[in-house]
VODO-466427 format. One record per atom (N, C-alpha, C, O): residue in three letters; atom name; x, y, z. Coordinates in steps of 0.001 Angstrom, whole numbers, plus 500000, padded with zeros to 6 digits. Atoms other than C-alpha are relative to their C-alpha. Layout:
% VODO-466427
resn:name:px:py:pz
ala:CA:X:Y:Z;
...
//
This chain:
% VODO-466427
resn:name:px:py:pz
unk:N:500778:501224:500111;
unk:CA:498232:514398:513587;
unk:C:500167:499423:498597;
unk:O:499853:500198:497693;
unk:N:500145:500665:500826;
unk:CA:498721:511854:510971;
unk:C:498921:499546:499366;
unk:O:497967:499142:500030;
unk:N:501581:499820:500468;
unk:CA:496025:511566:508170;
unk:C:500366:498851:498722;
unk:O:500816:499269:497655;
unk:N:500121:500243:501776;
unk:CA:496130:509320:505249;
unk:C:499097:499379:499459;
unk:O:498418:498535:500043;
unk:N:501235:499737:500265;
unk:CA:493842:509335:503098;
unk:C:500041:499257:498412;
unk:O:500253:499937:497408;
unk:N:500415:500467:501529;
unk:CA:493224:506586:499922;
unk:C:499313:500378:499113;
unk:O:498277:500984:499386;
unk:N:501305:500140:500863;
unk:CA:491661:506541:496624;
unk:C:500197:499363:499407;
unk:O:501045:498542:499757;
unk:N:499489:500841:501185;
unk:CA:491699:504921:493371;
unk:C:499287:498610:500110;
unk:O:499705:497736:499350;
unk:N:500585:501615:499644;
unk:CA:489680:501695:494438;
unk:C:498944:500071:498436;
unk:O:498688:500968:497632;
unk:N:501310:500233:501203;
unk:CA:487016:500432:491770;
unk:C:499626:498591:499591;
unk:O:499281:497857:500517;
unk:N:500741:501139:500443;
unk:CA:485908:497331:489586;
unk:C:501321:500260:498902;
unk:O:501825:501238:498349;
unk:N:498996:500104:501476;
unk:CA:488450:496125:487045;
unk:C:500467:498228:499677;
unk:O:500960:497437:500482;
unk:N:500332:500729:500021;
unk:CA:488226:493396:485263;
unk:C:501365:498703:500203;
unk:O:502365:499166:500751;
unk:N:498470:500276:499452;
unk:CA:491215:490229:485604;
unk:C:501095:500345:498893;
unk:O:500655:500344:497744;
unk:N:499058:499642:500472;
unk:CA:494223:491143:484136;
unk:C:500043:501253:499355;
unk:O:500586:501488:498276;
unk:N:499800:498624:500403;
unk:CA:493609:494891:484119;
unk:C:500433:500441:500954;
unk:O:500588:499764:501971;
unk:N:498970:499701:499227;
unk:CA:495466:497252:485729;
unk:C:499046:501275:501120;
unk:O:497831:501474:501091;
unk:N:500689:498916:499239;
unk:CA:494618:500143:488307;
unk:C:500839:500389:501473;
unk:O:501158:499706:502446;
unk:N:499437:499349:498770;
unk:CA:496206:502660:490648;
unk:C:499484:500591:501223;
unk:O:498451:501259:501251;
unk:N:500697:499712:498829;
unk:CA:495703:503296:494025;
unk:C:501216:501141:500321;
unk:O:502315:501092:499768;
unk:N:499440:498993:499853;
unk:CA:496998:506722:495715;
unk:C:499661:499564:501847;
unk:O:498883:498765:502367;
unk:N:500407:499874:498994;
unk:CA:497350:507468:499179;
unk:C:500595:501275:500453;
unk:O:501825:501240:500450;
unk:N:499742:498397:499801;
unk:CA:497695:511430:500210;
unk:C:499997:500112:501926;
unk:O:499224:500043:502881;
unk:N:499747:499839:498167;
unk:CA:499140:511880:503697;
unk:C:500627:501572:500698;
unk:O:501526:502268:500227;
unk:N:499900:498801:499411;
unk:CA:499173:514864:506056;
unk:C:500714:500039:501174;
unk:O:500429:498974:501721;
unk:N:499457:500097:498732;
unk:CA:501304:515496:509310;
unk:C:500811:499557:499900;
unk:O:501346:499206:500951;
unk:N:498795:500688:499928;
unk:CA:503962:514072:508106;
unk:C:500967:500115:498663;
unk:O:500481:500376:497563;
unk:N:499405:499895:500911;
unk:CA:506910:514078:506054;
unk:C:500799:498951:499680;
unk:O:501610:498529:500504;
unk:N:500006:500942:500598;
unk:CA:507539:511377:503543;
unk:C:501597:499415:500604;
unk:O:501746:498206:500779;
unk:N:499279:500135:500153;
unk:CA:511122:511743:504315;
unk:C:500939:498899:501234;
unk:O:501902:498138:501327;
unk:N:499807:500777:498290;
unk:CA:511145:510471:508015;
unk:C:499302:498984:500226;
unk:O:499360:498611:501398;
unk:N:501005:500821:499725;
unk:CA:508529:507783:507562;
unk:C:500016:498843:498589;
unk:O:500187:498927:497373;
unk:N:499684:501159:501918;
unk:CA:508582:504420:505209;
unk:C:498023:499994:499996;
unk:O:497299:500311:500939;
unk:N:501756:499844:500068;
unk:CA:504497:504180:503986;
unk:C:499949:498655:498974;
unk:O:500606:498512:497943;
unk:N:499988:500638:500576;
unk:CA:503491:501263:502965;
unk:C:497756:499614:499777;
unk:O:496759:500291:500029;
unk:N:501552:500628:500681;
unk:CA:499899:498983:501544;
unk:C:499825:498710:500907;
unk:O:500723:497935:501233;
unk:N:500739:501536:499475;
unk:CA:497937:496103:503241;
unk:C:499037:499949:499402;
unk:O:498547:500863:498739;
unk:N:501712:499982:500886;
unk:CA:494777:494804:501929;
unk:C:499336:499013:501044;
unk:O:500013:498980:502071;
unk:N:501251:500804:499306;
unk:CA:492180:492517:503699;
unk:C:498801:499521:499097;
unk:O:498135:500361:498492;
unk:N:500877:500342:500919;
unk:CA:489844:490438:501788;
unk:C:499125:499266:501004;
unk:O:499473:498942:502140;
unk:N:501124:500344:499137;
unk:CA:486574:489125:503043;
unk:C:500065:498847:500897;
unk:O:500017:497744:500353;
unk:N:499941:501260:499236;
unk:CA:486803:486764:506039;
unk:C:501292:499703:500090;
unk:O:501671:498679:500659;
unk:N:497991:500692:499847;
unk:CA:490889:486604:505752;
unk:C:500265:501485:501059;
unk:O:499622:502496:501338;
unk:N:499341:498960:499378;
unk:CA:493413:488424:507855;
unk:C:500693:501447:499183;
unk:O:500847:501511:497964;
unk:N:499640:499099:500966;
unk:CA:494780:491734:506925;
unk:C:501759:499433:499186;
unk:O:502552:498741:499824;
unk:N:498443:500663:500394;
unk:CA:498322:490900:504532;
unk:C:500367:501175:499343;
unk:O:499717:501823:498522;
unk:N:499042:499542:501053;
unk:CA:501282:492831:503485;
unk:C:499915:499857:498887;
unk:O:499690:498759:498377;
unk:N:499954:499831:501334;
unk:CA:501452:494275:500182;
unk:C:501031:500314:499482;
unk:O:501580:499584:498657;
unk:N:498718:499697:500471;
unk:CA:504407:496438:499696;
unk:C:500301:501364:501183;
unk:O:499415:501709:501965;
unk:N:499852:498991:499743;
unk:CA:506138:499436:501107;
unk:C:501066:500760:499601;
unk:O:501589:500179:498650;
unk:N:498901:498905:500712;
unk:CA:508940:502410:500285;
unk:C:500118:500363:501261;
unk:O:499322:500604:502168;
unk:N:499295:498964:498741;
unk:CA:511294:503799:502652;
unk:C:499785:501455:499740;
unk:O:499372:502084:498766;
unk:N:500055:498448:500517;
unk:CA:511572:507234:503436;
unk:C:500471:501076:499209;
unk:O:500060:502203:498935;
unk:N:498750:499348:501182;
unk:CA:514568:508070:501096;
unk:C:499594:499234:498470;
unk:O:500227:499348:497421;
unk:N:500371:500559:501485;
unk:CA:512729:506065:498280;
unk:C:500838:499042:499620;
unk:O:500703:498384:498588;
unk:N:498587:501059:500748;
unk:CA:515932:503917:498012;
unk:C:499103:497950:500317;
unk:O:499042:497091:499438;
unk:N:500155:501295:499674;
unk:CA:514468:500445:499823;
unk:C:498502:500192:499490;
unk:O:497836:501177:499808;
unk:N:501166:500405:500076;
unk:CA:511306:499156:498380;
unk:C:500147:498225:500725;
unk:O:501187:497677:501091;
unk:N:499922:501136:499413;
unk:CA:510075:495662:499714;
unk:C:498471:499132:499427;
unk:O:497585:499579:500155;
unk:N:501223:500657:500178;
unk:CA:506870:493392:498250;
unk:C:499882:498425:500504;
unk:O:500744:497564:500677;
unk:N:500340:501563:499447;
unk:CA:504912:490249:499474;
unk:C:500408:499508:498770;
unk:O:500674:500256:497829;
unk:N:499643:500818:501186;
unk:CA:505786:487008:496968;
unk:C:498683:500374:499197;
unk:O:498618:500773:498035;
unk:N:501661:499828:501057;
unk:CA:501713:487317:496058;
unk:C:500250:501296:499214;
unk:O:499348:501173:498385;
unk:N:500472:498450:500435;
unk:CA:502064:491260:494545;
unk:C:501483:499526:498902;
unk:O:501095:499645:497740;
unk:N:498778:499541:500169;
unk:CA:506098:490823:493305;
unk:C:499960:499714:498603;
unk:O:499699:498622:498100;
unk:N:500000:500041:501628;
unk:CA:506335:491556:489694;
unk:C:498578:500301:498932;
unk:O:498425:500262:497711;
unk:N:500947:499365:501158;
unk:CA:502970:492835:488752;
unk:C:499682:501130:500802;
unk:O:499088:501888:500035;
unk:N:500688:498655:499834;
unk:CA:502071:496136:491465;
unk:C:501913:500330:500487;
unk:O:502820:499579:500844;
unk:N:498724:499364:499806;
unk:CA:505156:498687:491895;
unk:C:498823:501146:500920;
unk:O:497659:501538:500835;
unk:N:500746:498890:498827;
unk:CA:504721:501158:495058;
unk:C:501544:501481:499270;
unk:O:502599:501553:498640;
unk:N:498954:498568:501139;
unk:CA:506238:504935:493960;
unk:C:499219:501298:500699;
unk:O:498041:501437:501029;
unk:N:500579:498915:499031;
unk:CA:506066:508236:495716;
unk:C:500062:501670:499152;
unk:O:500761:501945:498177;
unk:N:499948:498279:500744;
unk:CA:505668:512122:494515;
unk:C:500301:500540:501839;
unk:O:499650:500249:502843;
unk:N:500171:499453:499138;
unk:CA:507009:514051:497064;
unk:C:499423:501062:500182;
unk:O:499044:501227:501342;
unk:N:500317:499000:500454;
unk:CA:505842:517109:495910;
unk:C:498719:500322:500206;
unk:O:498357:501494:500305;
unk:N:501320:499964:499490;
unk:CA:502112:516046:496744;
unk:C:499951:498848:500460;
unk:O:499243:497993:499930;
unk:N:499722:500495:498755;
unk:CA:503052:514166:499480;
unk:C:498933:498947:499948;
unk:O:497897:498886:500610;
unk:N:501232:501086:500463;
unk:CA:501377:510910:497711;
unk:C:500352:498377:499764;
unk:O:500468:498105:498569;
unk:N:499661:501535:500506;
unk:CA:502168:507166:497445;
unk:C:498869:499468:499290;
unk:O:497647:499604:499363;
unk:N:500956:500323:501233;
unk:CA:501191:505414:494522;
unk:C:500318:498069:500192;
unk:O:501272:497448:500660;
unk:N:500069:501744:499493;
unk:CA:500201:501322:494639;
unk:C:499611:499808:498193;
unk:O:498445:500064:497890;
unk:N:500484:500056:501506;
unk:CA:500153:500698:490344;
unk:C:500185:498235:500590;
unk:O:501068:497584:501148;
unk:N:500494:501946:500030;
unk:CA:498318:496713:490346;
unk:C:499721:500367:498353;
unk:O:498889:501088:497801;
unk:N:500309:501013:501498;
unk:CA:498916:495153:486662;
unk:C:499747:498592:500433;
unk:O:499804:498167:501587;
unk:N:500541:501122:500298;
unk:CA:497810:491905:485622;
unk:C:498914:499382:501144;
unk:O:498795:498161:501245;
unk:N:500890:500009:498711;
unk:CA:495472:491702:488450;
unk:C:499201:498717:500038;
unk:O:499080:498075:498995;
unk:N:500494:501576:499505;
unk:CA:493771:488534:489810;
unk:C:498924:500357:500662;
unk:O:498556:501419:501165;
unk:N:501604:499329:498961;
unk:CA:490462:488080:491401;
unk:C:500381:500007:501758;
unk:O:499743:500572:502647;
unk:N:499344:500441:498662;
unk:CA:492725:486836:494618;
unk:C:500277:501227:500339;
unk:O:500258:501329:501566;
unk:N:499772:498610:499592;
unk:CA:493578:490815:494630;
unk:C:499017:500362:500482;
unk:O:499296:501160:501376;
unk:N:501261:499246:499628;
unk:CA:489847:491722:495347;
unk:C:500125:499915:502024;
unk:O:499887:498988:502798;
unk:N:500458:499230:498489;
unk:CA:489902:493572:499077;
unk:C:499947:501293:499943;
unk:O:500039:502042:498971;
unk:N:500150:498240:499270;
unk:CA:489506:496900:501135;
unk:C:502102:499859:500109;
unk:O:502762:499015:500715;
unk:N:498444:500013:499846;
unk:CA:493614:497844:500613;
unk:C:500151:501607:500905;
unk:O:499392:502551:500685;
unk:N:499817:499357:498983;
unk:CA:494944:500124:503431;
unk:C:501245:500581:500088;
unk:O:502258:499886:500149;
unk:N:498878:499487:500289;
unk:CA:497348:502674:503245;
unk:C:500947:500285:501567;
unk:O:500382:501206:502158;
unk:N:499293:499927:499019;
unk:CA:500037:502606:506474;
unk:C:501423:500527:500145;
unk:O:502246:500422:499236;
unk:N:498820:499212:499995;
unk:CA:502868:504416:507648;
unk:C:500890:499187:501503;
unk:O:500364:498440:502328;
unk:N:499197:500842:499192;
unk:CA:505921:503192:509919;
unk:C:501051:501139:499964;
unk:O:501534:501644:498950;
unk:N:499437:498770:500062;
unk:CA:507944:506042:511821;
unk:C:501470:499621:499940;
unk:O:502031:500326:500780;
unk:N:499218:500506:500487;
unk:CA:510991:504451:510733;
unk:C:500500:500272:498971;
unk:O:500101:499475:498121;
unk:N:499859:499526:501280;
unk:CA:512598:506212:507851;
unk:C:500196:498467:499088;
unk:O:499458:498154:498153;
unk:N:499806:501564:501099;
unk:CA:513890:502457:506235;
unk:C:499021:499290:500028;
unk:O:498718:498637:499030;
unk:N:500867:500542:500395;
unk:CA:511119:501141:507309;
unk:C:500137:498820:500665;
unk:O:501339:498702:500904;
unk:N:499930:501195:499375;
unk:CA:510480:497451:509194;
unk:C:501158:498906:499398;
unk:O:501451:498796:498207;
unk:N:499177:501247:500990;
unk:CA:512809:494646:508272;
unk:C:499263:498899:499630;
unk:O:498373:498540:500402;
unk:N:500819:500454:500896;
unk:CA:511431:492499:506019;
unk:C:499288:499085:500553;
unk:O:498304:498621:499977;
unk:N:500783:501686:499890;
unk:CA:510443:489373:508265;
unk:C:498772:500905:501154;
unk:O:497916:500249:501747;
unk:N:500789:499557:498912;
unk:CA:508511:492006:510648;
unk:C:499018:501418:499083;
unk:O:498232:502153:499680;
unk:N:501119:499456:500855;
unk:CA:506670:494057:507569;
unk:C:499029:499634:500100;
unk:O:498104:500415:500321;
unk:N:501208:500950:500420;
unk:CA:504320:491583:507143;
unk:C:498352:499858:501303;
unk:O:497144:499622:501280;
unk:N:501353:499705:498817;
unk:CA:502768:492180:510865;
unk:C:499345:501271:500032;
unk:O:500027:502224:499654;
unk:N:500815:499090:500158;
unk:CA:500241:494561:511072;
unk:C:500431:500948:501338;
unk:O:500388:502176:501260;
unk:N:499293:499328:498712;
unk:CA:501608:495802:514369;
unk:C:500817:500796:499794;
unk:O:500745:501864:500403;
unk:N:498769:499030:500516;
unk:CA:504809:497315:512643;
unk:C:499735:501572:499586;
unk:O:500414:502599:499582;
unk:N:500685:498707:500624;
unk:CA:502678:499864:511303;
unk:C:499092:500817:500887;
unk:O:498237:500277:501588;
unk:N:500501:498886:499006;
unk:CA:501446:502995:513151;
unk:C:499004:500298:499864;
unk:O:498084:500118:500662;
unk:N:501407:499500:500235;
unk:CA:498980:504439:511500;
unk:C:499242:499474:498157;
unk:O:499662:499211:497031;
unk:N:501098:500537:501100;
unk:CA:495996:503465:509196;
unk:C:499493:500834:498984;
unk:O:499352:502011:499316;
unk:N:501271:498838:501064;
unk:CA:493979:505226:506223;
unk:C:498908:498748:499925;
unk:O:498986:497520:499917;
unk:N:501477:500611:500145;
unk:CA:490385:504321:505955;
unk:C:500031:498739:498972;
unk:O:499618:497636:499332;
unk:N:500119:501478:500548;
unk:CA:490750:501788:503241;
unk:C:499052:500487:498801;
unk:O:498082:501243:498865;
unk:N:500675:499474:501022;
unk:CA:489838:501976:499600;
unk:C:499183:498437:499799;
unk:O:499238:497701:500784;
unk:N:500575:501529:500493;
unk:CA:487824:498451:497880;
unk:C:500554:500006:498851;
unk:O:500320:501020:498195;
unk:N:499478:500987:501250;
unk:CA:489455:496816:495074;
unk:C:499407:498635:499254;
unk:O:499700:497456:499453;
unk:N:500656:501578:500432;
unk:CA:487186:494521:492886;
unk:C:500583:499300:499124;
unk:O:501058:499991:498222;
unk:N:499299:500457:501359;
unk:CA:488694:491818:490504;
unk:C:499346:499143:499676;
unk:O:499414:497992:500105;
unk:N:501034:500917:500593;
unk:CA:485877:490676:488356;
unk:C:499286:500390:498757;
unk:O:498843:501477:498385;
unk:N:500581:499595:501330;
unk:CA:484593:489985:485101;
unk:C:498416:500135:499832;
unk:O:497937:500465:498747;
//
């Protein structure tokens, strides 16, 4: 059974930075691309980023590209979501997802929430001074 399991959420103010983790069980990083969504209050859920299973393909929405980098430890079987310069437009519940696809969705079919198999509970992300 597939488990994953966020943390790292909090309060930070704009243009500070903060990492999010996501620790997954039942599975091995190597066969599976894992990626981030977020959901902010009253909007739909949106693509964030994700990593293939060989670490080689990464992929980000235009909103995230050039300030959060996604990055994996295999070793404790953990994906990492590092948000710099952060915006208050970042503030949601962000959601860690997996896709049994070692490469992972192609890029115009990331973005649906469907592509993705399984869910983690969802950390909160505030961006406010």
């Amino acid at each position: 059974q597939i488990q994953l399991v966020e943390s790292g959420g909090g309060l930070v103010q704009p243009g500070g930075s903060l990492r999010l983790s996501c620790e997954a069980s039942g599975i091995s990083f190597n066969y599976y691309a894992i990626g981030w969504f977020r959901q902010a209050p009253g909007k739909e859920r949106e693509f964030v980023a994700y990593i293939s299973g060989a670490g080689v393909i990464t992929y980000y929405a235009d909103s995230v590209k050039g300030r959060f980098t996604i990055s994996r430890d295999l070793g404790k079987n953990t994906i990492y979501l590092q948000m710099n310069t952060m915006k208050p437009e970042d503030t949601a519940v962000y959601y860690c997802v997996s896709n049994q696809v070692s490469r992972g969705p192609p890029p115009e079919a990331a973005h649906h929430a469907s592509s993705w198999s399984d869910w983690g509970q969802g950390t909160q992300v505030t961006v406010s001074s």
